[in-house]
PyMOL Python script that loads the backbone (N, CA, C, O; Angstrom):
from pymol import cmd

cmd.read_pdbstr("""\
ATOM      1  N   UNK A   1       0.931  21.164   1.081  1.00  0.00           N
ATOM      2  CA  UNK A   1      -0.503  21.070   1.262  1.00  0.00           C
ATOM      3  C   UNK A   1      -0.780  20.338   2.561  1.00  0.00           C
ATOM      4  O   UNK A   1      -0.165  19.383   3.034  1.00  0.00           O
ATOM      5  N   UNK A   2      -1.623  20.854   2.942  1.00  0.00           N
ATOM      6  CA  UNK A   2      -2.277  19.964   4.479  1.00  0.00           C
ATOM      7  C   UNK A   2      -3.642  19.758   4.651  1.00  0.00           C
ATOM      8  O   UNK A   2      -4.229  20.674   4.075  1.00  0.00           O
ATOM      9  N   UNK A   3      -4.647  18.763   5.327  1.00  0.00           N
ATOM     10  CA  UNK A   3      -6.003  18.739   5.726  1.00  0.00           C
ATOM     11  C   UNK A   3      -6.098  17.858   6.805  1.00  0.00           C
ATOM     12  O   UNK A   3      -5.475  16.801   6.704  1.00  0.00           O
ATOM     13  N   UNK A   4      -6.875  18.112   8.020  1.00  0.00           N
ATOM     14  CA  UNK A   4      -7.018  17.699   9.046  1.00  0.00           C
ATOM     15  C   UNK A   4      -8.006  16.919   8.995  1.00  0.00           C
ATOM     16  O   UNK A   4      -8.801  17.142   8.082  1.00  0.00           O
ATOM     17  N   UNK A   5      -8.253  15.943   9.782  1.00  0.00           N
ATOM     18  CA  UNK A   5      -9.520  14.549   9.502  1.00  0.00           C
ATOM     19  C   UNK A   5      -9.602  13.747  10.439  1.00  0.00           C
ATOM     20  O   UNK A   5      -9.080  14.372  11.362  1.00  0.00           O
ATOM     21  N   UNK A   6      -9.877  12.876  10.789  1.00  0.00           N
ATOM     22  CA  UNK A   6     -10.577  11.670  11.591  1.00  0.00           C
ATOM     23  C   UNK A   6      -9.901  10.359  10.670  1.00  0.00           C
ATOM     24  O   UNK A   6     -10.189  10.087   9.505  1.00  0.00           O
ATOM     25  N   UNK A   7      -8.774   9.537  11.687  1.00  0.00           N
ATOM     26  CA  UNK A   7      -8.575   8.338  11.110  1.00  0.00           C
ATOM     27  C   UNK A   7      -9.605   7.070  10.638  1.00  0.00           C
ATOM     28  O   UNK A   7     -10.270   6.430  11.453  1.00  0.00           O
ATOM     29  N   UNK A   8      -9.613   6.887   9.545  1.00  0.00           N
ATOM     30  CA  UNK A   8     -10.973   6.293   9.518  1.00  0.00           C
ATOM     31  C   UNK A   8      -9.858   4.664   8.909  1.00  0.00           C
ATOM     32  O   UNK A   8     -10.291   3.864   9.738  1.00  0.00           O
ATOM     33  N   UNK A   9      -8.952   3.939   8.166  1.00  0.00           N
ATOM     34  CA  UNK A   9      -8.644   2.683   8.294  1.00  0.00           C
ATOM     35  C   UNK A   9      -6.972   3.182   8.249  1.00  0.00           C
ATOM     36  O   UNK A   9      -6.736   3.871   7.256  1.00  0.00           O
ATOM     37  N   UNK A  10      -5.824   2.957   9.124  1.00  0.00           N
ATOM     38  CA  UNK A  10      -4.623   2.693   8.873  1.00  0.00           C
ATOM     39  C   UNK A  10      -4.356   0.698   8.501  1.00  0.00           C
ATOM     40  O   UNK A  10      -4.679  -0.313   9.125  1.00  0.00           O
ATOM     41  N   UNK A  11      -3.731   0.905   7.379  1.00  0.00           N
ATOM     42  CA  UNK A  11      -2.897  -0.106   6.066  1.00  0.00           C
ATOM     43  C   UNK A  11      -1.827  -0.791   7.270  1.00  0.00           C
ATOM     44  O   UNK A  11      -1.492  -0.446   8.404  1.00  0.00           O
ATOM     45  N   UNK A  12      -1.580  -1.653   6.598  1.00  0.00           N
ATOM     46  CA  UNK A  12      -0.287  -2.235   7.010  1.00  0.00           C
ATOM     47  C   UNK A  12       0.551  -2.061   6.147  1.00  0.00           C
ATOM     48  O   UNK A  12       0.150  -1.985   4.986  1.00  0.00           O
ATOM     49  N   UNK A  13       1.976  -1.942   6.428  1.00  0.00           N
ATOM     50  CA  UNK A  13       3.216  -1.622   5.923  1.00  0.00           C
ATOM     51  C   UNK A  13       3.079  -2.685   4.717  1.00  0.00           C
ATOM     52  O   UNK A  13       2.589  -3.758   5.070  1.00  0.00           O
ATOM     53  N   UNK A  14       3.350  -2.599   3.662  1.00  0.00           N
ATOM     54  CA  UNK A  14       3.934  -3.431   2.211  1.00  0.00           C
ATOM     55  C   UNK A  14       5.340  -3.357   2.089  1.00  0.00           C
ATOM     56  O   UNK A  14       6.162  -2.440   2.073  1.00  0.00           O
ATOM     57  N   UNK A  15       5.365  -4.156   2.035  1.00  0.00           N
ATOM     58  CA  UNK A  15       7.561  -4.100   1.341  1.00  0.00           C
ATOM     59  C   UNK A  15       7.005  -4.945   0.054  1.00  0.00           C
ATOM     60  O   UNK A  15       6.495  -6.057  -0.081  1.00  0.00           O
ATOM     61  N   UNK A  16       7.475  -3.494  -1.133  1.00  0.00           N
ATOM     62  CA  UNK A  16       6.846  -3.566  -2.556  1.00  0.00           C
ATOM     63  C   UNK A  16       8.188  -4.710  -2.896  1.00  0.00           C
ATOM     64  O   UNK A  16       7.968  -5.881  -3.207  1.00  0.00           O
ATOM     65  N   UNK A  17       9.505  -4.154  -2.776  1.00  0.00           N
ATOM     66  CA  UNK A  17      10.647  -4.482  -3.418  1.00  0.00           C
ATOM     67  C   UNK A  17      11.968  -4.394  -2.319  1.00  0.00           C
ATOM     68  O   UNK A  17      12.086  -3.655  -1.341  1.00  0.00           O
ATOM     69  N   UNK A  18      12.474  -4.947  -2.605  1.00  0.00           N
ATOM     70  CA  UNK A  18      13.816  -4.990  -1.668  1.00  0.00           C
ATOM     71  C   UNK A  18      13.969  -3.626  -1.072  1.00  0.00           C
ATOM     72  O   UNK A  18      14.068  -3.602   0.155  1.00  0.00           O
ATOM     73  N   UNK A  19      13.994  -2.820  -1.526  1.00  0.00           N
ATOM     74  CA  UNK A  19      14.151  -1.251  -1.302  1.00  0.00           C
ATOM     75  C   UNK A  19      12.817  -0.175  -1.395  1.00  0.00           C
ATOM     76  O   UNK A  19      12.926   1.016  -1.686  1.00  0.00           O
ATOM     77  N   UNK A  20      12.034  -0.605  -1.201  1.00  0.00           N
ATOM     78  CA  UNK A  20      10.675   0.042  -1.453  1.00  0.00           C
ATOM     79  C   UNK A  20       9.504  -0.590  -0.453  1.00  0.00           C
ATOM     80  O   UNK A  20       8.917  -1.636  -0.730  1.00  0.00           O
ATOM     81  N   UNK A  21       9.270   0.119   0.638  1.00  0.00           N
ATOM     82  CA  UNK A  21       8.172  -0.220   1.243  1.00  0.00           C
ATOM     83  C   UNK A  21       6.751   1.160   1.553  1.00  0.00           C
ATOM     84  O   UNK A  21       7.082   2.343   1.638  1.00  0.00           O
ATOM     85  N   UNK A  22       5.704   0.856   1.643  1.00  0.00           N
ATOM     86  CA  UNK A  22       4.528   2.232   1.420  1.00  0.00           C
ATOM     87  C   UNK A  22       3.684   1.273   2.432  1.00  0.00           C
ATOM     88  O   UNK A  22       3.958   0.128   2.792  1.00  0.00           O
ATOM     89  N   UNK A  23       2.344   2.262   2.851  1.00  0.00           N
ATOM     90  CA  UNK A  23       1.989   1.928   3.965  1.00  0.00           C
ATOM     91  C   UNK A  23       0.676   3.233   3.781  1.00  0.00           C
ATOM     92  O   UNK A  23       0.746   4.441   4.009  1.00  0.00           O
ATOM     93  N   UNK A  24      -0.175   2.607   3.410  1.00  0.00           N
ATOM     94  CA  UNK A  24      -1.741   3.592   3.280  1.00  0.00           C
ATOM     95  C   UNK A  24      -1.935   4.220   4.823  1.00  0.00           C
ATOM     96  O   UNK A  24      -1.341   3.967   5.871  1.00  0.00           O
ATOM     97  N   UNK A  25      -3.364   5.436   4.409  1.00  0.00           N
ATOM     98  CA  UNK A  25      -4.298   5.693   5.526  1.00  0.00           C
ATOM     99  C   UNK A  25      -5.177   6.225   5.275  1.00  0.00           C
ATOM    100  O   UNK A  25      -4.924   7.311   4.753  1.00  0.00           O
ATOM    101  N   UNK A  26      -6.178   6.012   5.382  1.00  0.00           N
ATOM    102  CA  UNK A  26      -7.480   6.852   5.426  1.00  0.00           C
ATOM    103  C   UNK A  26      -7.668   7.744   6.389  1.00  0.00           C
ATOM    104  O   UNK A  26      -7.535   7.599   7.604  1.00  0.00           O
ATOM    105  N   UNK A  27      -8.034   8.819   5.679  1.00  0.00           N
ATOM    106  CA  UNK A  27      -9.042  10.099   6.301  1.00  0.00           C
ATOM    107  C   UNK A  27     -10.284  10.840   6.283  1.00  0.00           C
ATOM    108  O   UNK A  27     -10.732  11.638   5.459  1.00  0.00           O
ATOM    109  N   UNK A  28     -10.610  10.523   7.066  1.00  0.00           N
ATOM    110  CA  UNK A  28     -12.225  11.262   6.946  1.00  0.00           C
ATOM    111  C   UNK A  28     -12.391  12.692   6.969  1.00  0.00           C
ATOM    112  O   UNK A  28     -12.463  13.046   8.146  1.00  0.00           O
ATOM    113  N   UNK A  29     -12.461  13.437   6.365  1.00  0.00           N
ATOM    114  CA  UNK A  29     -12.783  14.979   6.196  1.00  0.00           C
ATOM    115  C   UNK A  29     -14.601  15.182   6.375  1.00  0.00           C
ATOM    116  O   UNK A  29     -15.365  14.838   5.473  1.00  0.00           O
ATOM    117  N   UNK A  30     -14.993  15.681   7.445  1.00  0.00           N
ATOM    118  CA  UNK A  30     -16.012  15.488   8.273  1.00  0.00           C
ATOM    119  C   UNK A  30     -16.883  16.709   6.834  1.00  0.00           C
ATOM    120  O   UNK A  30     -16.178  17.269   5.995  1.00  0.00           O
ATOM    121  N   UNK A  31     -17.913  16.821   6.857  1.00  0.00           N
ATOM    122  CA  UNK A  31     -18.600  17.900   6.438  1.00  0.00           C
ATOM    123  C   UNK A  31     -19.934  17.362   5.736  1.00  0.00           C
ATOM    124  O   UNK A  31     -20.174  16.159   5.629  1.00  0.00           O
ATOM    125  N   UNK A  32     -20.852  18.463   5.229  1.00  0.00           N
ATOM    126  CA  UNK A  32     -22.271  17.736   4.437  1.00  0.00           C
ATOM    127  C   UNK A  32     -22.047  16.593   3.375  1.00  0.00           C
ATOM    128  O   UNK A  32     -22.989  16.318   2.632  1.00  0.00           O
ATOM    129  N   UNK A  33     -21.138  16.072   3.287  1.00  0.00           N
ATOM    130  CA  UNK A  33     -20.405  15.337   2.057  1.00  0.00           C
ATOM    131  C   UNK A  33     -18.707  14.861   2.762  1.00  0.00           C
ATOM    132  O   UNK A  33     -17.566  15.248   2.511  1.00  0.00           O
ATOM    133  N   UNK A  34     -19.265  13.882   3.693  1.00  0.00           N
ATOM    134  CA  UNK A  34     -17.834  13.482   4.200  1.00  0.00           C
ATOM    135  C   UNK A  34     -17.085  13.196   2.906  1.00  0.00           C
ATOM    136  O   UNK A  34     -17.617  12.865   1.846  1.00  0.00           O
ATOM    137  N   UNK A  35     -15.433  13.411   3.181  1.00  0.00           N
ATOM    138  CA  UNK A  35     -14.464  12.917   2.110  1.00  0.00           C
ATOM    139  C   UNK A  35     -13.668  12.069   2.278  1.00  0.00           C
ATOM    140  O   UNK A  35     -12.622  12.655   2.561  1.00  0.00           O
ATOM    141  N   UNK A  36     -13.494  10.935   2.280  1.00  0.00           N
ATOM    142  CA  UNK A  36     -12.297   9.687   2.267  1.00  0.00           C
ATOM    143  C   UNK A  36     -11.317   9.726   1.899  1.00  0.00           C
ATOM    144  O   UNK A  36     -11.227   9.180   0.800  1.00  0.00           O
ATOM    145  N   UNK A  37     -10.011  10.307   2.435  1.00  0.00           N
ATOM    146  CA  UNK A  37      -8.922  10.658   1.351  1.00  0.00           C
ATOM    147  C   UNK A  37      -7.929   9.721   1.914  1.00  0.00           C
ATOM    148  O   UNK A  37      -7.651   9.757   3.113  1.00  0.00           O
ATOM    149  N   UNK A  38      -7.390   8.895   1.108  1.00  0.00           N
ATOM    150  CA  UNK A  38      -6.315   7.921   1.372  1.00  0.00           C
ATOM    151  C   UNK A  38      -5.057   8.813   0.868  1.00  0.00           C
ATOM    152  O   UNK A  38      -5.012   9.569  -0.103  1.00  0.00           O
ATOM    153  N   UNK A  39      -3.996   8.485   1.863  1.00  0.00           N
ATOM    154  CA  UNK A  39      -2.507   9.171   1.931  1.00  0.00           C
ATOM    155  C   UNK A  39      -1.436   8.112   1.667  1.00  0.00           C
ATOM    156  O   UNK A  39      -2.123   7.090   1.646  1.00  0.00           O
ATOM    157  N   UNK A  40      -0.434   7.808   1.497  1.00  0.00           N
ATOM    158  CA  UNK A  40       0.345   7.050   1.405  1.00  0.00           C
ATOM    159  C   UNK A  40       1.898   7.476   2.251  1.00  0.00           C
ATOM    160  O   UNK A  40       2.080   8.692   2.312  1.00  0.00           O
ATOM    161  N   UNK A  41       2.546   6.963   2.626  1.00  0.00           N
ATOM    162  CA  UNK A  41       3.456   7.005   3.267  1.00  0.00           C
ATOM    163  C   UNK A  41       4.493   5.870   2.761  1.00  0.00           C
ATOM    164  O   UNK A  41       4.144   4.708   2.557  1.00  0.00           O
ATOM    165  N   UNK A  42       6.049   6.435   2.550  1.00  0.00           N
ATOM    166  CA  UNK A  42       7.083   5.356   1.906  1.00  0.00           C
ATOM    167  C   UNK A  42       8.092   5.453   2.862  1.00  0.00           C
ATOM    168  O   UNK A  42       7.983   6.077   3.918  1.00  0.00           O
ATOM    169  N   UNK A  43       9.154   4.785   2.461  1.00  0.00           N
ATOM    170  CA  UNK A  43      10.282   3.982   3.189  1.00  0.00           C
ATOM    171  C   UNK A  43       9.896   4.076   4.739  1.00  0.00           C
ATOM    172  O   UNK A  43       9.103   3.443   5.435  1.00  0.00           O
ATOM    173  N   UNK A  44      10.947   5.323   5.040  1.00  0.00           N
ATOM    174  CA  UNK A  44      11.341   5.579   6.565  1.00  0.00           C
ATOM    175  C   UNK A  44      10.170   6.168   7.569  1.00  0.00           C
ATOM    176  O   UNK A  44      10.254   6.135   8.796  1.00  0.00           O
ATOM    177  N   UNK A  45       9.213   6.640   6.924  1.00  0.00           N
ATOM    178  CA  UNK A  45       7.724   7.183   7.138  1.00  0.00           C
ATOM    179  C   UNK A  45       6.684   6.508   7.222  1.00  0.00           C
ATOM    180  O   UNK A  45       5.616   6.960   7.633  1.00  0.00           O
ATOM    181  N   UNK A  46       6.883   5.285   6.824  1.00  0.00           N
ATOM    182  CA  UNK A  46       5.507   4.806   7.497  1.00  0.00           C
ATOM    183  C   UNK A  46       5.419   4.226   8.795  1.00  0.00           C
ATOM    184  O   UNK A  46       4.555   3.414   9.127  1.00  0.00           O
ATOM    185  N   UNK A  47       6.441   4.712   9.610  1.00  0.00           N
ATOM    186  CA  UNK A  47       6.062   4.326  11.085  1.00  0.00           C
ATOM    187  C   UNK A  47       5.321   4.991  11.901  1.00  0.00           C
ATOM    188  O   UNK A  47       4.754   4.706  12.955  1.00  0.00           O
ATOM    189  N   UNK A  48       5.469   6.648  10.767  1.00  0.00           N
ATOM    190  CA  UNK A  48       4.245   7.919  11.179  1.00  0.00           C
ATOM    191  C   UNK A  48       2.832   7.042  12.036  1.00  0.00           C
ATOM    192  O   UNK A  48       2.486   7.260  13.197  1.00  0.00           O
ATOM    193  N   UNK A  49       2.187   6.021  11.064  1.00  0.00           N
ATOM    194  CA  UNK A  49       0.927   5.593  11.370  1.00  0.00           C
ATOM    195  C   UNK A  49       0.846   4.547  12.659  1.00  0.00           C
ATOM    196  O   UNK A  49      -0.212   4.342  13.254  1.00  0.00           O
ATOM    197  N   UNK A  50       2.231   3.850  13.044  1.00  0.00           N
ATOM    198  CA  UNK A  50       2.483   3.349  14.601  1.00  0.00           C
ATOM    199  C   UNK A  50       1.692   3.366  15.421  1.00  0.00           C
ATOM    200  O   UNK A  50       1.135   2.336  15.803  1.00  0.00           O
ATOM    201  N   UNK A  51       1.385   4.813  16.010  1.00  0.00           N
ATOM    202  CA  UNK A  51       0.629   4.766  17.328  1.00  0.00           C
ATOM    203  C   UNK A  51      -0.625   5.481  16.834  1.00  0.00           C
ATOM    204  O   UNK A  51      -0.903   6.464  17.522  1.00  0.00           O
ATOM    205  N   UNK A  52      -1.387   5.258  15.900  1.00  0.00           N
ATOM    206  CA  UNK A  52      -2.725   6.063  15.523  1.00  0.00           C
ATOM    207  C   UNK A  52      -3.895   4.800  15.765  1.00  0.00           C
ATOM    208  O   UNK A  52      -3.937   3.594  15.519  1.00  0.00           O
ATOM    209  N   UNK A  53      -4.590   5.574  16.244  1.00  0.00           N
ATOM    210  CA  UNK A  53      -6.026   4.615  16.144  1.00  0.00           C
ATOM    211  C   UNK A  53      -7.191   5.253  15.293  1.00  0.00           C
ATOM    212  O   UNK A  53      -7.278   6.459  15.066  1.00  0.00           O
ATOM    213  N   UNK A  54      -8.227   4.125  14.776  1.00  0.00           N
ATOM    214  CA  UNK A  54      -9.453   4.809  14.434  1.00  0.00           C
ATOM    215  C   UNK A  54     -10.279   6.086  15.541  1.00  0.00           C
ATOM    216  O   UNK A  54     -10.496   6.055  16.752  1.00  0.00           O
ATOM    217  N   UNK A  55     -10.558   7.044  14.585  1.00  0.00           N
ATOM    218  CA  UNK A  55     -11.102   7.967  15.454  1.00  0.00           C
ATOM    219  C   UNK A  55     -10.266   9.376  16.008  1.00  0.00           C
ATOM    220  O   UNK A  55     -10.683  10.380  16.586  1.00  0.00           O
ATOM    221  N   UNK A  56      -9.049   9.014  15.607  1.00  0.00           N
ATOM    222  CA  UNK A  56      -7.922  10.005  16.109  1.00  0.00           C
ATOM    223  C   UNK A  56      -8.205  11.202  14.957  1.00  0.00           C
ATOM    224  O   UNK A  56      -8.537  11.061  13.780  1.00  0.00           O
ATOM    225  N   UNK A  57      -7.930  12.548  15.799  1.00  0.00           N
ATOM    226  CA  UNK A  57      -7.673  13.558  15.183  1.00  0.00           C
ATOM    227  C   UNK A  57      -6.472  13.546  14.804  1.00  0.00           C
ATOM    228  O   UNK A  57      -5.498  13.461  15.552  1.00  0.00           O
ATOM    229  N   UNK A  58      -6.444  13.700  12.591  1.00  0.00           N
ATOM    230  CA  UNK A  58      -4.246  14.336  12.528  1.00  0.00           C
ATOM    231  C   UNK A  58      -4.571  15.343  11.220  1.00  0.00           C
ATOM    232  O   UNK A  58      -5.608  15.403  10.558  1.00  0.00           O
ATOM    233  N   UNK A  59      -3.575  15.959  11.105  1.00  0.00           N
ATOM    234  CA  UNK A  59      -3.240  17.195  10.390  1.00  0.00           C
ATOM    235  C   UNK A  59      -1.896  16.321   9.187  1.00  0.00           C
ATOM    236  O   UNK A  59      -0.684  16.144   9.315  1.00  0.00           O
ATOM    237  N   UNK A  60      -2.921  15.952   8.044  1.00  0.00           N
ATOM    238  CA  UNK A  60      -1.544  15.059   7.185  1.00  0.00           C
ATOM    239  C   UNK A  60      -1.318  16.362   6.043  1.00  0.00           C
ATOM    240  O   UNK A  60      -2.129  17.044   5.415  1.00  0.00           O
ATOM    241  N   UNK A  61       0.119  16.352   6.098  1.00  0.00           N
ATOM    242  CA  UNK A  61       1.094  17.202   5.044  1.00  0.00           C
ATOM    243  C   UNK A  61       1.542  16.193   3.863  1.00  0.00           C
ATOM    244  O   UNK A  61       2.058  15.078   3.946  1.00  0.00           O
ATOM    245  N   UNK A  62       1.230  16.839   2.913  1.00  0.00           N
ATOM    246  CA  UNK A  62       1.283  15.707   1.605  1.00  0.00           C
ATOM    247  C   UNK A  62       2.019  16.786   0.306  1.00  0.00           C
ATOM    248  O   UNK A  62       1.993  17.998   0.088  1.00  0.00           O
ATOM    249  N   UNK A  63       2.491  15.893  -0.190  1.00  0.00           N
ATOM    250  CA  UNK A  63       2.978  16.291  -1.429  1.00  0.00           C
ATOM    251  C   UNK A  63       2.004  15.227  -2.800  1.00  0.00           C
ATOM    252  O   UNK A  63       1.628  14.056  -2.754  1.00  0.00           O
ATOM    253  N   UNK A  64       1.881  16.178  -3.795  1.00  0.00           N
ATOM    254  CA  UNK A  64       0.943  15.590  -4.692  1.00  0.00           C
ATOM    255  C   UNK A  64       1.758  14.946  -5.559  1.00  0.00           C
ATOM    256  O   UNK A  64       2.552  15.720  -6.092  1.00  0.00           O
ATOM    257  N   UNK A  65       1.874  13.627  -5.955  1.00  0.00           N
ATOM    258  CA  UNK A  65       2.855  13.110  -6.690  1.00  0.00           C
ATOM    259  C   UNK A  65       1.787  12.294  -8.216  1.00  0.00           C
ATOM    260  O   UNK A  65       0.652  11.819  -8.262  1.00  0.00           O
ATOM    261  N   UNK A  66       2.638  12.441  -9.018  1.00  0.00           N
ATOM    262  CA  UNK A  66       1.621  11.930 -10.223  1.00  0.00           C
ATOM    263  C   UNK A  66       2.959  11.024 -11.452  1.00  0.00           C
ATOM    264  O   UNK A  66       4.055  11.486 -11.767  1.00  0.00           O
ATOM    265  N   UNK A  67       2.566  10.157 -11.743  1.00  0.00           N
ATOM    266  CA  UNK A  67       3.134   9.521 -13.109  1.00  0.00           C
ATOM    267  C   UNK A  67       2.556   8.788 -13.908  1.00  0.00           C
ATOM    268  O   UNK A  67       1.625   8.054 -13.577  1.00  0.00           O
ATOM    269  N   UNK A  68       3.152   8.899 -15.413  1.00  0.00           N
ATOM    270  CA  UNK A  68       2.692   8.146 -16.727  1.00  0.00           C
ATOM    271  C   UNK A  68       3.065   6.934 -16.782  1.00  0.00           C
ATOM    272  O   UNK A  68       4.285   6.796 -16.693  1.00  0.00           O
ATOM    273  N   UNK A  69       2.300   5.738 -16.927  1.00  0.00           N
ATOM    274  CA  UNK A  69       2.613   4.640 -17.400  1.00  0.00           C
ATOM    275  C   UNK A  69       2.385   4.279 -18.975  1.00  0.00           C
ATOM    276  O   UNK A  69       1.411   4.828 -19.489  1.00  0.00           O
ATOM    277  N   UNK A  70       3.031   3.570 -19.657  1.00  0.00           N
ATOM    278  CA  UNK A  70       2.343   3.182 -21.149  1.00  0.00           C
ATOM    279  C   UNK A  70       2.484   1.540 -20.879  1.00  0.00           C
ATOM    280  O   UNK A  70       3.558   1.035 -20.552  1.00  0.00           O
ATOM    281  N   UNK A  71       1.214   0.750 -21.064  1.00  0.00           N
ATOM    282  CA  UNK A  71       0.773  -0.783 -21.132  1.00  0.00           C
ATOM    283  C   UNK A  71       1.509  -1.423 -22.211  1.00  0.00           C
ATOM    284  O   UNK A  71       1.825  -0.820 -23.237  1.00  0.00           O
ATOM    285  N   UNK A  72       1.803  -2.738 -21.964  1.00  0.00           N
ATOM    286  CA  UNK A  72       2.077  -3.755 -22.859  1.00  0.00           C
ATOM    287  C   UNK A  72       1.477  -3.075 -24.189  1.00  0.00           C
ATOM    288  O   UNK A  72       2.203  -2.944 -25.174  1.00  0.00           O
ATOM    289  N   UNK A  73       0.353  -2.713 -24.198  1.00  0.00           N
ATOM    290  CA  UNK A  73      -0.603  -2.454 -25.428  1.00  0.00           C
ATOM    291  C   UNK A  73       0.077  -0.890 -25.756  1.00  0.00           C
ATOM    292  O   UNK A  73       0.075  -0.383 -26.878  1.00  0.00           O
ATOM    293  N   UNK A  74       0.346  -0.592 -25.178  1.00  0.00           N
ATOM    294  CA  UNK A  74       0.908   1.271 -25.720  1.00  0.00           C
ATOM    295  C   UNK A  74      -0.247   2.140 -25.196  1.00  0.00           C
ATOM    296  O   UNK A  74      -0.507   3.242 -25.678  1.00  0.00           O
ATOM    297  N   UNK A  75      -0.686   1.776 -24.538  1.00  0.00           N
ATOM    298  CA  UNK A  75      -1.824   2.746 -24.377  1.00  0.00           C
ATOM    299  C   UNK A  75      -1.111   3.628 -22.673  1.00  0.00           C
ATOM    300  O   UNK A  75      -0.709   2.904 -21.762  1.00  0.00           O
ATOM    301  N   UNK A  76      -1.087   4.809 -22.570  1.00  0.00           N
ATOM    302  CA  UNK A  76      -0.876   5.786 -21.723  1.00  0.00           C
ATOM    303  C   UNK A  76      -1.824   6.147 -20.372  1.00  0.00           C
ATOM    304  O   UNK A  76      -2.848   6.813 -20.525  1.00  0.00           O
ATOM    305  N   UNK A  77      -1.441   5.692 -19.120  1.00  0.00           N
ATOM    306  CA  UNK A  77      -2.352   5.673 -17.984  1.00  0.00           C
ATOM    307  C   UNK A  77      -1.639   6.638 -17.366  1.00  0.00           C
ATOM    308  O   UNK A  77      -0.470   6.867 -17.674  1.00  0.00           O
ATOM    309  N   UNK A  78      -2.398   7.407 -16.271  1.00  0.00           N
ATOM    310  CA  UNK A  78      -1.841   8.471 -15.331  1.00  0.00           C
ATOM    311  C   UNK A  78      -2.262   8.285 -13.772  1.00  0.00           C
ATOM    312  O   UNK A  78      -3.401   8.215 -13.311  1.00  0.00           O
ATOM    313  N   UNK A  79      -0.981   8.224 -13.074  1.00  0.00           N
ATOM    314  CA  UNK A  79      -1.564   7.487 -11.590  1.00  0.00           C
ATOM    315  C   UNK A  79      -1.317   8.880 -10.447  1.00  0.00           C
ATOM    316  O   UNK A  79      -0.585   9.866 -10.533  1.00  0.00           O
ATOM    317  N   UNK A  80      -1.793   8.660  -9.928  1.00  0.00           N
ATOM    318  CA  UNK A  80      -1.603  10.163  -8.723  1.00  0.00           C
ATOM    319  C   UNK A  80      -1.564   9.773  -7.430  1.00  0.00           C
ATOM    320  O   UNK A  80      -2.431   9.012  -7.001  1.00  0.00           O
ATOM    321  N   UNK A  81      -0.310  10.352  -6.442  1.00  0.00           N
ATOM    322  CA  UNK A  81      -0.547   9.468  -5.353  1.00  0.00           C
ATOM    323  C   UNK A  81      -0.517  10.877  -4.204  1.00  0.00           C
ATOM    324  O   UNK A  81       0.309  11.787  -4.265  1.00  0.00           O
ATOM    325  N   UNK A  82      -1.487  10.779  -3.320  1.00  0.00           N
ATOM    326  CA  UNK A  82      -1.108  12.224  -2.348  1.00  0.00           C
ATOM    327  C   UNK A  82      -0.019  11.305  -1.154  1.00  0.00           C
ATOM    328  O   UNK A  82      -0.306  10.263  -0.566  1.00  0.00           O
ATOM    329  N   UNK A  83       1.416  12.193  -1.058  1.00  0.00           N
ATOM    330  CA  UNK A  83       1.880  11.264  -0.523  1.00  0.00           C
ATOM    331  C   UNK A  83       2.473  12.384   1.036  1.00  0.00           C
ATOM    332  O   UNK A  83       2.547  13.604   1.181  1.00  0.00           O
ATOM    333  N   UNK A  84       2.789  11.212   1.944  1.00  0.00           N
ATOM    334  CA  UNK A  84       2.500  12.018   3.577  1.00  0.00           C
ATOM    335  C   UNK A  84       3.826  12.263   4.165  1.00  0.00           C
ATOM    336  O   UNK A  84       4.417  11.241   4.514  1.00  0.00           O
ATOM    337  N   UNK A  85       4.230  13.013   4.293  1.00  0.00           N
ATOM    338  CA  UNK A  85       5.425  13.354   4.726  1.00  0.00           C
ATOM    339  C   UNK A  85       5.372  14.005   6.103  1.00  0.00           C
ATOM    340  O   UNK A  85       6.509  14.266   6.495  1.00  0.00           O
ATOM    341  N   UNK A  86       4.303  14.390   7.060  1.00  0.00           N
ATOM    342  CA  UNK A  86       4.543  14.770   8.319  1.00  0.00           C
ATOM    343  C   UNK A  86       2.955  14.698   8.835  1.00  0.00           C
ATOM    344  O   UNK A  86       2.089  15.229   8.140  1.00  0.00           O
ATOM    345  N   UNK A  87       2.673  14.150   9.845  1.00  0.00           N
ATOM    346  CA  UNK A  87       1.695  13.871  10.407  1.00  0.00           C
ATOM    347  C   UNK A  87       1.509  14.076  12.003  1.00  0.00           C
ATOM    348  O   UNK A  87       1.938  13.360  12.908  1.00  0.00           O
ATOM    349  N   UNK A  88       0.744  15.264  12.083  1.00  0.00           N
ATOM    350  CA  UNK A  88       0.034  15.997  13.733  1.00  0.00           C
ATOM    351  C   UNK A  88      -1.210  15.287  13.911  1.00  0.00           C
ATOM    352  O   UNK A  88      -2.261  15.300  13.271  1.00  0.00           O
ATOM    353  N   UNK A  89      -0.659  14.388  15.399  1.00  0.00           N
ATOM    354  CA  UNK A  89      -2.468  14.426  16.188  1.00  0.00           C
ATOM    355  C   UNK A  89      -2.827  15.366  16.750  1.00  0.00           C
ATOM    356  O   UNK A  89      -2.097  16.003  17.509  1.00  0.00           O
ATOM    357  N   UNK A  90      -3.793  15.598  16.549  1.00  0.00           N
ATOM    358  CA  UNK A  90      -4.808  16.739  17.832  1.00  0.00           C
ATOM    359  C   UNK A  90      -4.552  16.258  19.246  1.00  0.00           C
ATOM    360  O   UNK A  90      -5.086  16.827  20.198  1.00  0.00           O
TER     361      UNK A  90
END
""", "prot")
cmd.dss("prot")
cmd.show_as("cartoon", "prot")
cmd.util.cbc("prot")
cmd.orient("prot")
């Protein structure tokens, strides 16, 4: 999947866990109803967002990733992450 947008906030890198670091971005999808779509980027990939500024045209390629959690309480949550695996500026 892909959609092209207007950088609207790049994240700073997180190092979740010894071996696990992610690194947000926002995108603005321009239209009668702008859309805000935050992307995520992990390990070796979030240096993708390095040289981007607010305002930049990019083309983010995402894979839709989704998982079940069950709470202390047993109760069943579902998290969804669009995550970025190759990123074009205009």
């Amino acid at each position: 999947m892909e959609f092209t947008g207007k950088v609207k906030v790049i994240g700073a890198t997180e190092q979740v866990s010894d071996k696990f670091k992610k690194r947000s971005l926002v995108v603005t999808i321009e239209g009668d109803y702008p859309q805000h779509i935050e992307v995520q980027a992990v390990q070796d990939k979030v240096v993708m967002f390095d040289n981007l500024l607010p305002g930049d045209e990019v083309t983010c390629y995402i894979n839709l990733r989704g998982r079940e959690w069950t709470s202390p309480k047993n109760e069943v949550k579902y998290f969804n992450t669009l995550e970025c695996w190759k990123l074009e500026t205009k």
